[in-house]
C-alpha distance (Angstrom), angle and dihedral (degrees) to the residues before:
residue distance angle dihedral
X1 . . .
X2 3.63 . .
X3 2.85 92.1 .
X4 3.55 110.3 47.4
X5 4.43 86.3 55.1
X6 3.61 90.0 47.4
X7 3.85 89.8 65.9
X8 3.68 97.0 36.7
X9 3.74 86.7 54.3
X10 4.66 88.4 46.8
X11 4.11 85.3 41.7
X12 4.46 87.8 51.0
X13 3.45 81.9 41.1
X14 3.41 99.8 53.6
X15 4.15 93.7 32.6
X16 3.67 88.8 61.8
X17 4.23 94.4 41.8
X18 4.45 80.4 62.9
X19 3.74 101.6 38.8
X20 4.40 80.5 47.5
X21 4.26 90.2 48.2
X22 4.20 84.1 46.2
X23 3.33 107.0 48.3
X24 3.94 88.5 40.3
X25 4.10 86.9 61.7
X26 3.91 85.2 39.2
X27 3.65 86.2 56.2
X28 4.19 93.5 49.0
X29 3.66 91.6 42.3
X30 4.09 92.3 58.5
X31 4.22 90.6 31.8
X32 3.97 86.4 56.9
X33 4.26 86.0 43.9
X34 3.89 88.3 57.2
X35 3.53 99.7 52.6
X36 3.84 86.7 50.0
X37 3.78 92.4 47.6
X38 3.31 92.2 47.7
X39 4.08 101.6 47.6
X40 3.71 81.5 47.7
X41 4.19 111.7 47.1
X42 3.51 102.2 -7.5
X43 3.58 128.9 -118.4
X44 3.70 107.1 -12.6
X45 3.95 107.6 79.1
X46 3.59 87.7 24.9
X47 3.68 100.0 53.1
X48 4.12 83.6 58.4
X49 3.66 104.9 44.2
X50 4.23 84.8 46.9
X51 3.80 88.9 46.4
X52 4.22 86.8 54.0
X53 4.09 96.6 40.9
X54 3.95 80.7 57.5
X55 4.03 96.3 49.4
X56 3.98 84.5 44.4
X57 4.02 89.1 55.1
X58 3.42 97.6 56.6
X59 3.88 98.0 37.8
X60 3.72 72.2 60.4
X61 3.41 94.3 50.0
X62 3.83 95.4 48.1
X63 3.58 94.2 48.7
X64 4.23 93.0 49.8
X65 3.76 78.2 47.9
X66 3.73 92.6 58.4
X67 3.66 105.9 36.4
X68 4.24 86.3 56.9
X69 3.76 82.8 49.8
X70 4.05 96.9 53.1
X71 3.43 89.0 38.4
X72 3.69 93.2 56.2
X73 3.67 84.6 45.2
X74 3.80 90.5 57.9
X75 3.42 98.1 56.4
X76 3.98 93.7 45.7
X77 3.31 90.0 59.9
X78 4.05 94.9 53.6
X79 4.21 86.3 45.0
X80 3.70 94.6 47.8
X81 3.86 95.3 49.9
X82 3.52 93.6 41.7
X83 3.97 83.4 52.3
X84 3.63 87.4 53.2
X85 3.69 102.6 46.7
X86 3.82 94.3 -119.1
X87 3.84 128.7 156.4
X88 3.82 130.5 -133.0
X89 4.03 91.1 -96.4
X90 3.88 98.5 44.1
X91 3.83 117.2 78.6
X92 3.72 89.3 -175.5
X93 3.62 143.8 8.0
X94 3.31 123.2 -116.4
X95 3.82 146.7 164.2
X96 3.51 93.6 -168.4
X97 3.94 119.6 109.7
X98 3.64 116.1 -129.6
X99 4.05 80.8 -156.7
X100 4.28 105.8 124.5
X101 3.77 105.7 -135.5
X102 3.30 132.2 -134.1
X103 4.41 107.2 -56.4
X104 4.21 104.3 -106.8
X105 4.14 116.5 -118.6
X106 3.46 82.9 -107.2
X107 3.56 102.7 62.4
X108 3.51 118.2 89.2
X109 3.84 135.2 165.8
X110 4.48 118.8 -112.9
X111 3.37 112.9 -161.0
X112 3.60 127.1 -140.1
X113 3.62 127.2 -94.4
X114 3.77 108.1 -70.4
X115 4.08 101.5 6.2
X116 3.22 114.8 128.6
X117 4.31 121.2 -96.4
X118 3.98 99.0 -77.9
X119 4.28 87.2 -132.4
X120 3.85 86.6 49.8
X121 4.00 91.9 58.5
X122 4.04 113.1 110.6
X123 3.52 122.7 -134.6
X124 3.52 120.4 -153.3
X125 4.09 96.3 -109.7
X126 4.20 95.6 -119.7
X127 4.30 81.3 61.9
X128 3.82 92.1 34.9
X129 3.66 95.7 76.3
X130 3.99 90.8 38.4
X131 4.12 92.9 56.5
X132 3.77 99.7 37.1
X133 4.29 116.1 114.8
X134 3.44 114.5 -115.8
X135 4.39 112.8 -86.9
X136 3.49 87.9 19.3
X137 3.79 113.3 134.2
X138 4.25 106.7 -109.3
C-alpha cells in the first residue's frame, strides 16, 4: 500500500512539473503575441493576449507549487512508515483484531417499516438446520 501512494504522490508530482513547463511556454507564446499586438494596433489585442500570458504564469506557478507539495508528501509518507516500523503491505500498524466478538444479550435486530418479524422469516428447511443457534429447538 505504500507503495502504491508513494507513486501516486511521484506521478502528481511529476503531472504538475509538465502542466508547470506548459503553461510557462503558453505564457511566452501569448507574452510574445502582445508585444506584436501592441506594435501593430495598439492596446486592444494586446491588452488580451498580455492579460492571458499572466493567467498562464501563475497556473504555472500553482502547479510548481503543487508538485513540491506532493512531492514532499511522498517522501513523508516513506519517513513516517519507516518511523513506524511498517512494511510495504501494511498501511498501518495495529494490534487490534478486526475479529467481531460474540453479539451482547442486548443486541437485537429492528426491522424496517413493513418487513416481516425477523423470527417469523421461513427458511427453506435444507438452510434451516445450517442457520439455527446452537440449543435452539430445529
Amino acid at each position: 500500500m505504500r507503495e502504491h501512494l508513494h507513486k501516486l504522490f511521484v506521478r502528481q508530482a511529476e503531472h504538475h512539473a509538465t502542466t508547470a513547463t506548459h503553461h510557462i511556454s503558453l505564457s511566452k507564446h501569448h507574452r510574445s503575441l502582445a508585444d506584436i499586438h501592441k506594435a501593430d494596433d495598439g492596446d486592444g489585442a494586446g491588452d488580451l493576449h498580455a492579460h492571458i500570458a499572466d493567467a498562464h504564469e501563475a497556473m504555472a506557478t500553482e502547479h510548481a507549487s503543487m508538485g513540491a507539495a506532493t512531492l514532499a508528501c511522498a517522501k513523508a509518507l516513506q519517513h513516517t512508515a519507516k518511523a513506524f516500523g511498517m512494511n510495504d503491505d501494511a498501511l498501518e500498524p495495529s494490534p487490534i483484531s478486526r475479529v467481531v466478538p460474540d453479539a451482547p444479550s442486548t443486541l437485537r435486530a429492528i426491522p424496517r417499516h413493513g418487513a416481516p418479524d425477523i423470527s417469523k422469516l421461513s427458511l427453506d428447511p435444507t438452510l434451516e438446520k445450517m442457520f439455527r443457534i446452537d440449543g435452539e429447538n430445529a
